[in-house]
C-alpha positions in Angstrom: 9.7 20.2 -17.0 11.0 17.2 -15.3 13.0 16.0 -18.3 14.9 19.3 -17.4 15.5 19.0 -13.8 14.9 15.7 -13.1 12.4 13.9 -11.0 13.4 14.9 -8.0 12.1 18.1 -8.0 8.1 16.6 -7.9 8.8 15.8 -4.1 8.8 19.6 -2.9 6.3 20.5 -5.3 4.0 18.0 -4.3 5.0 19.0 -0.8 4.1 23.0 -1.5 0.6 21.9 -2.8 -0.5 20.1 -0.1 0.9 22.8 2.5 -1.2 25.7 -0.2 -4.3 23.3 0.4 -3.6 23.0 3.1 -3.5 26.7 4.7 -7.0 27.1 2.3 -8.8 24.3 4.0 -7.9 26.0 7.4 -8.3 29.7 5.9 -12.1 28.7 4.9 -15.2 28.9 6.5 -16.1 25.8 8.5 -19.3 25.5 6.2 -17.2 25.4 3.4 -14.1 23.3 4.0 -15.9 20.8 2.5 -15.4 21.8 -0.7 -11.7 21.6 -0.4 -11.0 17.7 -0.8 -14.2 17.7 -3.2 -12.0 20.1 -5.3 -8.7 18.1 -5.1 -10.7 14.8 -5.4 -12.4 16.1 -8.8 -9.3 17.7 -10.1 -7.2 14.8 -9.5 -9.8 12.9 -11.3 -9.7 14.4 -14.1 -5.3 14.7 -14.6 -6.3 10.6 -14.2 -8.6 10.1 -16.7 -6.1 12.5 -19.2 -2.9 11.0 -18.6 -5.1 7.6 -18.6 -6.5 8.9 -22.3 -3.0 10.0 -23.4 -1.4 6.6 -22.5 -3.8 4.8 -24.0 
């Protein structure tokens, strides 16, 4: 996708994610907003350790 567009474009789509998480951290229950970095923390980890195993 990028090699399309450019780079550029990552910035607003970056941007929309974090506003999406964002509205669901605030749209969830307080008992449960937890889980909301816990998600993004474990799903980053793991596009990490790909790109990390595809690079290597």
């Amino acid at each position: 996708m990028t090699s399309a567009v450019g780079l550029w474009v990552l910035l607003p789509l970056k941007a929309v994610a974090i506003g999406l998480l964002y509205g669901l951290y605030r749209a969830s229950p307080r008992a449960w907003r937890i889980g909301v970095p816990i998600g993004l923390v474990l799903v980053g980890s793991g596009l990490v350790a790909w790109n990390v195993s595809v690079v290597y």
